[in-house]
C-alpha positions as CSV (number, residue, x, y, z in Angstrom):
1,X,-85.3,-90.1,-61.8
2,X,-83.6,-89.4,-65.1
3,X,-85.0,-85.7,-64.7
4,X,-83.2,-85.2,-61.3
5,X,-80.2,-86.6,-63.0
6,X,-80.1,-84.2,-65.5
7,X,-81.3,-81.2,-63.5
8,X,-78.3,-82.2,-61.1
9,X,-75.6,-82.7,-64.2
10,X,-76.7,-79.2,-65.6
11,X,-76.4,-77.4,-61.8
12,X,-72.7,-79.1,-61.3
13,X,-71.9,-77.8,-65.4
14,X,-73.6,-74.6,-64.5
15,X,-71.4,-74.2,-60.8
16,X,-68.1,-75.5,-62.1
17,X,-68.1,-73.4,-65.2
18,X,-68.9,-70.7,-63.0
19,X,-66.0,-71.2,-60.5
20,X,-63.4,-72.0,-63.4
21,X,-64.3,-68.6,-64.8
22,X,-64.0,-67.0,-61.5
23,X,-60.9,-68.5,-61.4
24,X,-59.6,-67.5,-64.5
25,X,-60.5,-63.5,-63.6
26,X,-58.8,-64.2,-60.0
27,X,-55.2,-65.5,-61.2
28,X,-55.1,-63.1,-64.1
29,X,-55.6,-60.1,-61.6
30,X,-52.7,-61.5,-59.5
31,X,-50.5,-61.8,-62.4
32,X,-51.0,-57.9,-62.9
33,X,-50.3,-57.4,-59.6
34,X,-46.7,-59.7,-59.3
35,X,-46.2,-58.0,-63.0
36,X,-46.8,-54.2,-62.1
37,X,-44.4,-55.3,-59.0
38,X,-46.6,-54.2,-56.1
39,X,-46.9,-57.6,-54.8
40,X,-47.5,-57.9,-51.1
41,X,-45.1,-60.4,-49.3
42,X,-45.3,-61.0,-45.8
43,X,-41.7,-61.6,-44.1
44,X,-42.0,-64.2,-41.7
45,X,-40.5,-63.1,-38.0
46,X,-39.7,-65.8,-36.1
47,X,-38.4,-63.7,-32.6
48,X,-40.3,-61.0,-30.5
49,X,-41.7,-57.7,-32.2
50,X,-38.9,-55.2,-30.7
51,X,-36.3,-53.0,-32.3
52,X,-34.3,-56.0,-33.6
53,X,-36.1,-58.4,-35.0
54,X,-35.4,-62.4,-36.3
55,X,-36.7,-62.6,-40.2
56,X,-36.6,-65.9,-41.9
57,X,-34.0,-65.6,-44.7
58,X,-31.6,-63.7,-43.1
59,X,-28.5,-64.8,-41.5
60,X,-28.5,-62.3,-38.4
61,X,-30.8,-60.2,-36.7
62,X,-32.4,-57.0,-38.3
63,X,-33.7,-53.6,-37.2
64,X,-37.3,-53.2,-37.7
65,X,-38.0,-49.6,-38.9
66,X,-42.0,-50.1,-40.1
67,X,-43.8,-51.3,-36.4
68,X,-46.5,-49.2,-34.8
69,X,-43.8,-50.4,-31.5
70,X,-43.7,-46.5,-31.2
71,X,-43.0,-46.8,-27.1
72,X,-40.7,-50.4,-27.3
73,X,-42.9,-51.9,-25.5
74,X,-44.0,-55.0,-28.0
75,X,-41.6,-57.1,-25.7
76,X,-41.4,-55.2,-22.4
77,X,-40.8,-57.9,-19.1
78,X,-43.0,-55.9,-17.3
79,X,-45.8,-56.0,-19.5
80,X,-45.5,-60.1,-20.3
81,X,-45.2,-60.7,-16.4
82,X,-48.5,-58.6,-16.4
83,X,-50.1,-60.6,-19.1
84,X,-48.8,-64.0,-17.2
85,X,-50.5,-62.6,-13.8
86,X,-54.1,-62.0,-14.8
87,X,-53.9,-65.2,-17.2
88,X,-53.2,-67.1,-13.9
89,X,-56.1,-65.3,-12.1
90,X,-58.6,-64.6,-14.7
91,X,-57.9,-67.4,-17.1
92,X,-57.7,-67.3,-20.9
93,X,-60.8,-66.3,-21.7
94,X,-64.8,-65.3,-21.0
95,X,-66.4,-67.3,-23.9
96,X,-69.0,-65.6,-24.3
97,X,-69.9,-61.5,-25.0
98,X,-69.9,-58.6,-22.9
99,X,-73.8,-58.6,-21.4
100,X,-74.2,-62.1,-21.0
101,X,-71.5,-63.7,-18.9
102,X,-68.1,-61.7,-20.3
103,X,-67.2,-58.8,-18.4
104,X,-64.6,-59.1,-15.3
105,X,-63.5,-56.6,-12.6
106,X,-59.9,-56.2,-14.8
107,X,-62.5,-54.8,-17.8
108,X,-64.0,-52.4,-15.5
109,X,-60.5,-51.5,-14.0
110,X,-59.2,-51.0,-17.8
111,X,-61.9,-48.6,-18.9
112,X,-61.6,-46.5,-16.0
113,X,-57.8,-46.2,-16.6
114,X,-58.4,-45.1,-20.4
115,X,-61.1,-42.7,-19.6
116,X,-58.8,-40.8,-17.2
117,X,-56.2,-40.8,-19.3
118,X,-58.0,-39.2,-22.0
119,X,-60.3,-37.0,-19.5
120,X,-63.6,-38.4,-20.7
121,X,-66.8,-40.1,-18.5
122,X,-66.0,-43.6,-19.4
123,X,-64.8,-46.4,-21.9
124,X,-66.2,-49.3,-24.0
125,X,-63.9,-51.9,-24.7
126,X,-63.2,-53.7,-28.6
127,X,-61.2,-56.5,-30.1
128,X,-59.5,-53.7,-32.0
129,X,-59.7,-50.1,-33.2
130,X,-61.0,-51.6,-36.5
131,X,-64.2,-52.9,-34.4
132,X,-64.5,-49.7,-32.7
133,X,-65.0,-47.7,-35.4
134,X,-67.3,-50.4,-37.1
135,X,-69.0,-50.2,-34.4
136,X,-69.7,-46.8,-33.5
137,X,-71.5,-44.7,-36.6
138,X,-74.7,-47.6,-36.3
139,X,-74.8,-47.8,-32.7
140,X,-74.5,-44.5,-30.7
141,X,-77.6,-42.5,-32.5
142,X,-80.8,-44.1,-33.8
143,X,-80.9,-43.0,-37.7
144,X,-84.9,-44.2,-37.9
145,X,-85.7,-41.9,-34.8
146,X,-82.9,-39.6,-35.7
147,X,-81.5,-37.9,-39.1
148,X,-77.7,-38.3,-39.3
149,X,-75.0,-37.0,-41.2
150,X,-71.4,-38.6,-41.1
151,X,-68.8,-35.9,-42.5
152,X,-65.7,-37.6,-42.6
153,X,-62.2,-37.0,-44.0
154,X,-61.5,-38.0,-47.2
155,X,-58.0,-40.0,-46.1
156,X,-59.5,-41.4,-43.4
157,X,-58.5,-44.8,-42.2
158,X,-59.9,-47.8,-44.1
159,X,-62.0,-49.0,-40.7
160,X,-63.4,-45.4,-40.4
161,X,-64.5,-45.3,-43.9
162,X,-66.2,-49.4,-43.5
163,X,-67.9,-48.4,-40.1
164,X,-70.0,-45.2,-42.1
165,X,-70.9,-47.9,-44.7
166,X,-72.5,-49.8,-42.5
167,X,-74.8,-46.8,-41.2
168,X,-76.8,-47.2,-44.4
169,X,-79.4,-44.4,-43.4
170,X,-76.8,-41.2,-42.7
171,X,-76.2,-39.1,-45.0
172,X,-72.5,-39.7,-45.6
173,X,-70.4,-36.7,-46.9
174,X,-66.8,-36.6,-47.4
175,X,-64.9,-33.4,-47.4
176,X,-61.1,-32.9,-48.5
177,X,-58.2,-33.5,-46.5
178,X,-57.6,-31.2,-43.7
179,X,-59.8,-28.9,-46.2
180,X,-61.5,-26.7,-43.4
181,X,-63.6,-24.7,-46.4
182,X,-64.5,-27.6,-47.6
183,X,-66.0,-29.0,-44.2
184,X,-67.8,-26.1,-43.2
185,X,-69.7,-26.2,-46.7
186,X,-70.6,-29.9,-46.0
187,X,-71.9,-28.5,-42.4
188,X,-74.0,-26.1,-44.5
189,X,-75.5,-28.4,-46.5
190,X,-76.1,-30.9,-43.4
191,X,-78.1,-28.5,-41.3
192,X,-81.5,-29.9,-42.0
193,X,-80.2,-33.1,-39.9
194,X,-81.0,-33.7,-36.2
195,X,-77.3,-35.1,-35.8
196,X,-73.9,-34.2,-37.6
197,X,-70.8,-36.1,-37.1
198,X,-67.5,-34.6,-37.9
199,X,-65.0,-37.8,-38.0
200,X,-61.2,-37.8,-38.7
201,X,-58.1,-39.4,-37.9
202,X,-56.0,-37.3,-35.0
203,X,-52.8,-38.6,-37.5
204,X,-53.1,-40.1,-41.0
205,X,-51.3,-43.3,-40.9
206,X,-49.6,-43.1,-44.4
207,X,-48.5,-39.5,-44.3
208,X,-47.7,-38.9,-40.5
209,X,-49.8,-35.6,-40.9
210,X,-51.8,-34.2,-37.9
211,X,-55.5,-33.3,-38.4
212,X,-56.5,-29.3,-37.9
213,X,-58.3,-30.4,-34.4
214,X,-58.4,-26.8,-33.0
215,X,-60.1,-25.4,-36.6
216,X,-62.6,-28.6,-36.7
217,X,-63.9,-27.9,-33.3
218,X,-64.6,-24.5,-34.0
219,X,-66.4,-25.4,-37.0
220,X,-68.3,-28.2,-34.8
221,X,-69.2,-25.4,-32.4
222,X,-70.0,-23.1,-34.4
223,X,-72.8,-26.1,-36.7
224,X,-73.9,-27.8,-33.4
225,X,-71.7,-30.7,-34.3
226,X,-70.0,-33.7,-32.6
227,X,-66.0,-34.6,-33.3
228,X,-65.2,-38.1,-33.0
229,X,-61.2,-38.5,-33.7
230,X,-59.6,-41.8,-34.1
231,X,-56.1,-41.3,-31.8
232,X,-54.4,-44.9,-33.1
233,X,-51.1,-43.6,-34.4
234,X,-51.2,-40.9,-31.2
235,X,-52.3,-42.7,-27.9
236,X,-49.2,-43.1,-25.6
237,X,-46.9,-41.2,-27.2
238,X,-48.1,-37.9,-29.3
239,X,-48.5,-34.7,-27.5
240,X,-46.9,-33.3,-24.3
241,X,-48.4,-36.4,-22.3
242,X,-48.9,-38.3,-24.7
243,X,-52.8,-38.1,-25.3
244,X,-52.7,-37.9,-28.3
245,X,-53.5,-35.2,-31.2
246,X,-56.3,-33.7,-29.5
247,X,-53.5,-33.1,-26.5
248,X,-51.2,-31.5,-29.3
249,X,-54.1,-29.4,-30.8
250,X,-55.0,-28.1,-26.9
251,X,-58.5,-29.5,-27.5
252,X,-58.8,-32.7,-24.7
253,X,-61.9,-30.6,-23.2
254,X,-63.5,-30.4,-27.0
255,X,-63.7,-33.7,-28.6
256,X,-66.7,-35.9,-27.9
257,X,-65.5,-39.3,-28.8
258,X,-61.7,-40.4,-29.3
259,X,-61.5,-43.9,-30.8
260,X,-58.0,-46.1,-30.4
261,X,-56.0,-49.1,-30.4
262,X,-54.6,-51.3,-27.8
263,X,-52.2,-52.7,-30.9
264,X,-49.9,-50.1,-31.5
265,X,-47.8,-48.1,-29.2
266,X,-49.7,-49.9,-25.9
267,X,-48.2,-53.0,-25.9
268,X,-48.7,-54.0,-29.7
269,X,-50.8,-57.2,-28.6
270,X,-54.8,-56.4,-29.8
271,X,-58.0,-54.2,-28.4
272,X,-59.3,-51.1,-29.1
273,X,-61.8,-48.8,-27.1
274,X,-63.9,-45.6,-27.5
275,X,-64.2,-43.1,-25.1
276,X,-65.9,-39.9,-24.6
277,X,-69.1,-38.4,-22.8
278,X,-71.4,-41.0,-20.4
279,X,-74.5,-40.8,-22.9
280,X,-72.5,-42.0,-25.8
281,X,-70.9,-45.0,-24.0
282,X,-74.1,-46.0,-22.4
283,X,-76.1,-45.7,-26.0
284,X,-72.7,-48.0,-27.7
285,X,-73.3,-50.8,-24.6
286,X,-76.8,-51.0,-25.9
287,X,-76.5,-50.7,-29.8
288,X,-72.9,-51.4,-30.5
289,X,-72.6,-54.5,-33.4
290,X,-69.4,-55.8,-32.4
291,X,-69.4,-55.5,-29.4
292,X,-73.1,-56.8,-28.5
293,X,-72.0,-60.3,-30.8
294,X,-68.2,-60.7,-30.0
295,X,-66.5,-62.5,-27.5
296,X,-65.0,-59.8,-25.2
297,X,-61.3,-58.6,-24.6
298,X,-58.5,-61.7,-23.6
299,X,-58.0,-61.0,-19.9
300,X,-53.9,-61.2,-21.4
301,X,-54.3,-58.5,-23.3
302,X,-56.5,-56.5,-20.4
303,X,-53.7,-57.3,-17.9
304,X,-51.1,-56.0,-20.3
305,X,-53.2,-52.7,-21.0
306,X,-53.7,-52.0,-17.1
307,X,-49.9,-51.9,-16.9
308,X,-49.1,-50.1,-19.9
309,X,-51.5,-46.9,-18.8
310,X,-50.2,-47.2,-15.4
311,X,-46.9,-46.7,-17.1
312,X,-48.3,-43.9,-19.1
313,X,-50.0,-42.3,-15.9
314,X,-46.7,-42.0,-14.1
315,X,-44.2,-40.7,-16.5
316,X,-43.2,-39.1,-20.0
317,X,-39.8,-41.1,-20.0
318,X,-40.7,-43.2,-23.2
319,X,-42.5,-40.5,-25.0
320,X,-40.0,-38.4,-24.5
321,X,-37.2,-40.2,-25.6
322,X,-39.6,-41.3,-28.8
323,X,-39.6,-37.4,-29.6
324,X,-35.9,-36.9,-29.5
325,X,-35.1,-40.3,-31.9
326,X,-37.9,-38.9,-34.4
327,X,-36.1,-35.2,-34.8
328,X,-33.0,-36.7,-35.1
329,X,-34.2,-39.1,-37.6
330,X,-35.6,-36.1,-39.5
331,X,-33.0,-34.0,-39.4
332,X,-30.2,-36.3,-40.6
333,X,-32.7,-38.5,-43.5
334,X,-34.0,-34.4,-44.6
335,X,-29.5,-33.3,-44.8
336,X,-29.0,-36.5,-46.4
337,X,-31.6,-35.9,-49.4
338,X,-34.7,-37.4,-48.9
339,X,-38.0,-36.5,-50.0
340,X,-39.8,-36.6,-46.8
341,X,-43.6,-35.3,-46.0
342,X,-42.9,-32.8,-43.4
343,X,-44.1,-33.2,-40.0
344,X,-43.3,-33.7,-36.3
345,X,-44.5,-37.6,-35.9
346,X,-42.2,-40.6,-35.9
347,X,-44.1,-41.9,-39.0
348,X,-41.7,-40.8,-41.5
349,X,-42.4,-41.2,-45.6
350,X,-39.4,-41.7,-47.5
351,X,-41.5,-40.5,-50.8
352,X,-40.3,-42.9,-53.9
353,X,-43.8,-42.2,-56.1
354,X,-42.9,-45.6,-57.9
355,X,-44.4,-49.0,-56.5
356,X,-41.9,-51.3,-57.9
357,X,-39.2,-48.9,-56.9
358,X,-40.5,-48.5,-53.4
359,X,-40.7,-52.6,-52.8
360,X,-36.8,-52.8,-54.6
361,X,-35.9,-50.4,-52.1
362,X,-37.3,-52.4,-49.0
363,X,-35.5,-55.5,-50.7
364,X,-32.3,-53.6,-50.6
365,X,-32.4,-52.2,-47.1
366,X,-33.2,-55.9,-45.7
367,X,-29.9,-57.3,-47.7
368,X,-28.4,-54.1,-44.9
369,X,-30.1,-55.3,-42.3
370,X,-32.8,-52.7,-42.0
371,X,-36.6,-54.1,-41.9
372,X,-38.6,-51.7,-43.6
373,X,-41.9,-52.1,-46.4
374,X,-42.3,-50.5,-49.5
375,X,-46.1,-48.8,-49.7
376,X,-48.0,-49.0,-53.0
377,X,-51.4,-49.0,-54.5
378,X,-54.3,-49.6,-52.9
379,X,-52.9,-49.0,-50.0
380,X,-51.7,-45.5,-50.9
381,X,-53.0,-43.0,-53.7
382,X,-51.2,-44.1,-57.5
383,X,-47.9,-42.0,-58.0
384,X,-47.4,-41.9,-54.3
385,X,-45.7,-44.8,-53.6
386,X,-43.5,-44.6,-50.2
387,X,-41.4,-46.3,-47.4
388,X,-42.9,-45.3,-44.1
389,X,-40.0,-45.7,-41.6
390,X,-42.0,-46.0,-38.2
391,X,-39.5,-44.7,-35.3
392,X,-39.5,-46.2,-31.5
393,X,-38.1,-45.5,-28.3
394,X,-36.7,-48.8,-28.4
395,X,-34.4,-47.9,-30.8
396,X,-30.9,-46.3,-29.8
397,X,-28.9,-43.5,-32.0
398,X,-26.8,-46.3,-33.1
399,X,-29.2,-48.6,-34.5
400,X,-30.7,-44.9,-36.3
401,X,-27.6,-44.2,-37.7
402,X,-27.1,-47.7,-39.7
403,X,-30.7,-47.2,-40.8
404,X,-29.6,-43.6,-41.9
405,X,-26.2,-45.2,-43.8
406,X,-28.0,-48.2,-45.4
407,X,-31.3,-45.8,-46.6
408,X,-28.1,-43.4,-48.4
409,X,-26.0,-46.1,-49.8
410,X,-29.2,-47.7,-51.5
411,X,-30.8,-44.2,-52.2
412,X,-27.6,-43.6,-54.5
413,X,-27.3,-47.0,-56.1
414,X,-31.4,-46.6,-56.8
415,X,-31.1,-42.8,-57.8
416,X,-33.5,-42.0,-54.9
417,X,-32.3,-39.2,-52.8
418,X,-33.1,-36.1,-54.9
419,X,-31.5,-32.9,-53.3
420,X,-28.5,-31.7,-50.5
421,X,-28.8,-28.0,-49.5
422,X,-24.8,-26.7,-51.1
423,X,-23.6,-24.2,-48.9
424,X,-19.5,-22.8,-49.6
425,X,-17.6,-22.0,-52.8
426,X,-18.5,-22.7,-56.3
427,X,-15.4,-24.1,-58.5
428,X,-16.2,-24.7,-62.5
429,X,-14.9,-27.5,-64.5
430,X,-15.1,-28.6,-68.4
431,X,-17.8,-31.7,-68.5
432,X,-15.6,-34.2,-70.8
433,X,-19.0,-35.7,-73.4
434,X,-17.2,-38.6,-74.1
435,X,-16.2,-39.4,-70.2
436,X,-18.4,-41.6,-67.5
437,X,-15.6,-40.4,-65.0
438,X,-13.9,-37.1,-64.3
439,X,-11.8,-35.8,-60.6
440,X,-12.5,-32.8,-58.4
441,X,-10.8,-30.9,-56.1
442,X,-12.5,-31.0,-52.7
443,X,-12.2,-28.5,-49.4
444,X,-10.3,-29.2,-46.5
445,X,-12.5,-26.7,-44.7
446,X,-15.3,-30.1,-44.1
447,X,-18.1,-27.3,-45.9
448,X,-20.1,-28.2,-48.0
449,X,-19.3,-27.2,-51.7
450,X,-20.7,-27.1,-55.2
451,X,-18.8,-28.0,-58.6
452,X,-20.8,-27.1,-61.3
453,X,-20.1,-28.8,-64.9
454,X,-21.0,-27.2,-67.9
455,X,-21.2,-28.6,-71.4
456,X,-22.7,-27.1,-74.6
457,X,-26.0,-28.4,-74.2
458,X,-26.9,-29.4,-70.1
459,X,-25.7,-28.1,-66.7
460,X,-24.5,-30.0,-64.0
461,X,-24.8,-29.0,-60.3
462,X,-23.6,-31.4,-58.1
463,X,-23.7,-30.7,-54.3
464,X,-21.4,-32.4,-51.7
465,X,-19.2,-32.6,-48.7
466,X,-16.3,-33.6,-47.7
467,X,-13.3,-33.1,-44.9
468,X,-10.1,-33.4,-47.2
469,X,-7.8,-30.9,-48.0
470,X,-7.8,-29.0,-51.2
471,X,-5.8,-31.0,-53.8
472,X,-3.4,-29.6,-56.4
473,X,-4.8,-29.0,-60.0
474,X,-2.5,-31.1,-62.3
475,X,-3.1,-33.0,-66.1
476,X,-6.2,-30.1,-66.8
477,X,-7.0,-32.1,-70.2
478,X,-8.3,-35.0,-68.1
479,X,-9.6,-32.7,-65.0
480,X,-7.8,-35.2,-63.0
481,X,-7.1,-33.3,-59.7
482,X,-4.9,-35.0,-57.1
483,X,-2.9,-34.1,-53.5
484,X,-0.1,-35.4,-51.9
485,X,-0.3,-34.8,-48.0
486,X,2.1,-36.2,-45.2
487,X,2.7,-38.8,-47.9
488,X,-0.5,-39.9,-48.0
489,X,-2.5,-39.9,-51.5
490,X,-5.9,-38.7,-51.7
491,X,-8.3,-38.7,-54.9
492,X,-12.1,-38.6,-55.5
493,X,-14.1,-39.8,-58.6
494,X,-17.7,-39.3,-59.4
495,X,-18.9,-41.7,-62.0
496,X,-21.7,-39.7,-64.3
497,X,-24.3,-41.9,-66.4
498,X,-26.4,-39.5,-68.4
499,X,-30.5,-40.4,-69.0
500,X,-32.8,-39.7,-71.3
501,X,-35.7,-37.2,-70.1
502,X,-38.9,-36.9,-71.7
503,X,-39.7,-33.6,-73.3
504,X,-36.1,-32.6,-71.9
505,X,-37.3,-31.8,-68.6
506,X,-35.6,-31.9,-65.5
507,X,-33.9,-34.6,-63.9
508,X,-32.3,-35.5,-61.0
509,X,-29.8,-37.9,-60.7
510,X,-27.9,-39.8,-57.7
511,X,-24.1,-40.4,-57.6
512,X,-21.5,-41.2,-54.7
513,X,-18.3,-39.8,-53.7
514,X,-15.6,-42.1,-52.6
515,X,-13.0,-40.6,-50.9
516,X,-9.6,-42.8,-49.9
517,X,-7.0,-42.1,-47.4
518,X,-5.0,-44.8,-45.8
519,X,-7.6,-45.4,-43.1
520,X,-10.6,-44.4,-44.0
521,X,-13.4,-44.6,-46.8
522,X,-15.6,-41.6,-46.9
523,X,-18.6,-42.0,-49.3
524,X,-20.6,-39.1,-49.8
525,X,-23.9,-38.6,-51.2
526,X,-24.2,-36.7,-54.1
527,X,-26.9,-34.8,-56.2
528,X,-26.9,-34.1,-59.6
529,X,-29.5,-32.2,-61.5
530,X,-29.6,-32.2,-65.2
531,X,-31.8,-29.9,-67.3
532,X,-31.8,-28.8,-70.7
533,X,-30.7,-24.9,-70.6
534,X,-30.2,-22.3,-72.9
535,X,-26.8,-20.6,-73.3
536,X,-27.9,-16.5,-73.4
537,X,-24.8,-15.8,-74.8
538,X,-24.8,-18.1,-78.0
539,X,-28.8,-17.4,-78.2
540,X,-27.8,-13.8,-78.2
541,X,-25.5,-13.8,-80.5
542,X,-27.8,-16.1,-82.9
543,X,-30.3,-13.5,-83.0
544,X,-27.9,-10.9,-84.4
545,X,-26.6,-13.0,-86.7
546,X,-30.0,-14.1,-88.0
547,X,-31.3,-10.5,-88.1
548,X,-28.1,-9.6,-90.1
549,X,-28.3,-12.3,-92.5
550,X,-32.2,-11.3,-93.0
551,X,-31.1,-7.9,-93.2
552,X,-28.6,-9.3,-96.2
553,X,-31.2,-11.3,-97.9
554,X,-33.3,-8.6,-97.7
555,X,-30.9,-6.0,-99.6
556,X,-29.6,-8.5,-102.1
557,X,-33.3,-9.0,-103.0
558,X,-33.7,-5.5,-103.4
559,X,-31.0,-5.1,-105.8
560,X,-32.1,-7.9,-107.6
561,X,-35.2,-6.4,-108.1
562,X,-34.2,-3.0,-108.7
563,X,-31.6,-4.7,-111.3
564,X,-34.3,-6.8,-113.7
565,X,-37.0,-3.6,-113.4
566,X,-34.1,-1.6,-115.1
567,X,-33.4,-4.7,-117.4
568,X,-37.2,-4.7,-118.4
569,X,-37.0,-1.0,-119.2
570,X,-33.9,-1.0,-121.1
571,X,-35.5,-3.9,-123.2
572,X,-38.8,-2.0,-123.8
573,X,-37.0,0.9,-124.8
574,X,-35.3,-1.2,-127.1
């Protein structure tokens, strides 16, 4: 008895010591994480996902720029009164999984829509995309009968990368991203296997870039190969139909397998699916992990889904107008200053490189009423933290444009926006080193213009425009320009706050223009790059006067010598 006693006492020391030093590890990895200021806070909504949204701590209503709502449909009527119909007729739920008692005539109905939309044999149906793909690399091919090797992107999705994990007898090889040569030297090395996969997203989540479909294909034809793309952030919407990238890479009739989400652009609500050739479908009902031991699709969400592709089926009205808000969007967030990846998709990276920056940012565009997260390590690479502003067709030009004003006035407050193409005439003015303020004359013409500021040591470009007339030069000492027109007074002041640069490298610097007439504020955004730069002229004539006063030395120290040698020979003489 007193044994057991003991043997129990020394387990429950043993376990709680354990679990307080586990702990320990735990909270002091969390504090790293609040103190590096990538901490993760979820914002509670509390109204329907759609283009304005209801966040607990604001007063009013904000516009949600960073949902996968890329076709508005989060909250469309139709869709609910879909979701309401087939819960009435098919219930909530089948409680049980696919083979055994779960699948219903809506199911069946579903996958035939999905696999002509996407012009494949048939579909297999997922609680989500994440399932899908965790599901697919163990189930379609037999690794003991058959040798398999995975070659996957090396940015690709998190639930791409877990699902080849769990097919722990393929040879798993990861080439660059989008690195073509790279892949088809992987395909080189794979050729002694009986299978080769070639997997990659259709568009990379965090960058909005578009995978080299067309080139991939070739490279799979060319090494006997199957291409499995994940279409997630491209079902509904990307391409001329909106089938996604391998629509917009012309390669529909090439890809084998296409994996996607019911959670996104279809409705936002849950599911995900592959689709592709009969073989692979039939071989994923049989083998497929998640889907053999999980309870199958809600009939809510399978009712939603029917509607949403019959929506798709008939017409490119939402895709279209999706298109049109994501150039504009571009094209005014590009003028404006922005460091944005380049690209064609309405995920749009406002690049900030800083985590705590990118999370301050999000904080101050919610204070504007603009909903949008700042993206940080893990979830992107380190150095390349980001705001990724997700565009919808539920959103109108209006609501764009506040998100365009409120992303400038905190990119200038935060020193974010980093360029503004100048275009017009180039006027020069004396930088004052003891001054944080000097005036400007600004064009009338509404062009853009540069004033460039020059001071012995750093030169000042700063690019901006402006609609006001030119003003009339007065008090020069100061550089205090001002106009008087129809009465009405007009003056503009940048306020300048030098910084510090390591290894005096270049800099660039944010400042804004405010512009005052008697009705209107104009605040421009304004760039200013400082560098450290040589003046050619002083440098020039530094060199000639350090050759001339070696040249002096030089001669002096010849006479010198020439004047003690005669010395020393008078004296010996002597």
């Amino acid at each position: 008895m007193l044994s057991n006693f003991l043997r129990k006492q020394q387990y429950n020391y043993v376990r709680n010591t354990f679990a307080k030093s586990a702990e320990s590890v735990v909270k002091k990895q969390l504090q790293e994480i609040r103190k590096a200021g990538t901490w993760k806070a979820e914002r509670i909504i509390n109204t329907q996902q759609s283009a304005s949204i209801g966040v607990e701590g604001t007063r009013n209503k904000v516009l949600n720029f960073c949902a996968n709502n890329y076709l508005g449909l989060s909250n469309s009527p139709e869709l609910m009164e879909a979701a309401k119909d087939v819960i009435d007729s098919h219930g909530l739920g089948l409680s049980s999984v696919r083979f055994i008692c779960g699948t219903q005539d809506i199911h069946k109905k579903l996958e035939s829509m999905i696999a002509q939309f996407h012009r494949m044999d048939d579909t297999i149906l997922y609680s989500s995309c994440f399932t899908a793909n965790g599901g697919l690399f163990e189930g379609f091919v037999d690794p003991v009968k058959s040798k398999v090797a995975i070659l996957s992107d090396s940015l690709n999705h998190a639930s791409i990368i877990d699902g080849i994990r769990l097919n722990k007898k393929a040879r798993r090889m990861r080439y660059n991203h989008i690195d073509m040569q790279d892949l088809e030297n992987k395909l080189i090395e794979a050729q002694d296997q009986d299978v080769r996969i070639i997997t990659t997203d259709g568009v990379f989540s965090m960058d909005g870039d578009v995978a080299p479909l067309t080139k991939i294909c070739d490279l799979a034809d060319r090494y006997d190969s199957i291409v499995m793309v994940d279409e997630s952030h491209a079902t509904g919407f990307f391409g001329k139909t909106g089938r996604g990238a391998s629509e917009y890479c012309n390669v529909l009739d090439r890809v084998d397998l296409i994996n996607s989400t019911l959670g996104k652009a279809l409705g936002g609500s849950s599911g995900g699916f592959t689709t592709g050739k009969q073989c692979y479908i039939d071989m994923l009902r049989q083998r497929s992990r998640p889907y053999l031991f999980s309870n199958t699709l809600a009939p809510a969400v399978v009712g939603a889904s029917i509607k949403v592709f019959d929506i798709l089926l008939k017409s490119t009205e939402l895709r279209d107008k999706l298109e049109r808000n994501t150039l504009y969007f571009r094209e005014k967030m590009t003028n404006a200053g922005f460091d944005i990846l380049a690209g064609e998709h309405p995920i749009i990276p406002i690049m900030l490189y800083e985590g705590r920056l990118a999370n301050e940012f999000a904080d101050e565009m919610l204070k504007r009423g603009i909903y949008v997260i700042g993206f940080s390590y893990p979830v992107v690479p380190k150095g390349e933290a980001r705001i990724r502003v997700q565009i919808s067709a539920g959103h109108t030009k209006q609501q764009l444009d506040k998100a365009i004003d409120a992303f400038i006035e905190v990119g200038i407050s935060t020193t974010t926006i980093t360029r503004l193409e100048p275009n017009g005439s180039k006027k020069y003015l004396r930088f004052l080193e003891n001054s944080t303020n000097f005036y400007f004359p600004v064009s009338s013409s509404g062009d853009e213009a540069i004033i460039s500021l020059y001071s012995d040591t750093c030169l000042f470009d700063l690019y901006f425009t402006t609609g006001m007339d030119y003003p009339t030069e007065s008090d020069d000492d100061k550089l205090k320009l001002s106009k008087t027109q129809k009465s009405h007074a007009c003056l503009s002041t940048i306020s300048l706050e030098k910084k510090e640069t390591k290894n005096n490298a270049q800099i660039a610097q944010l400042l804004y223009v405010t512009s005052k007439t008697d009705n209107t504020t104009n605040r421009l955004a304004i760039k200013v790059t400082v560098q450290q730069t040589t003046n050619i002229e002083k440098t020039t004539a530094s060199l000639v006067i350090s050759v001339i006063l070696l040249a002096i030395c030089c001669l002096i120290t010849m006479i010198i010598i020439v004047f003690l040698s005669r010395k020393g020979n008078t004296d010996r003489k002597r």
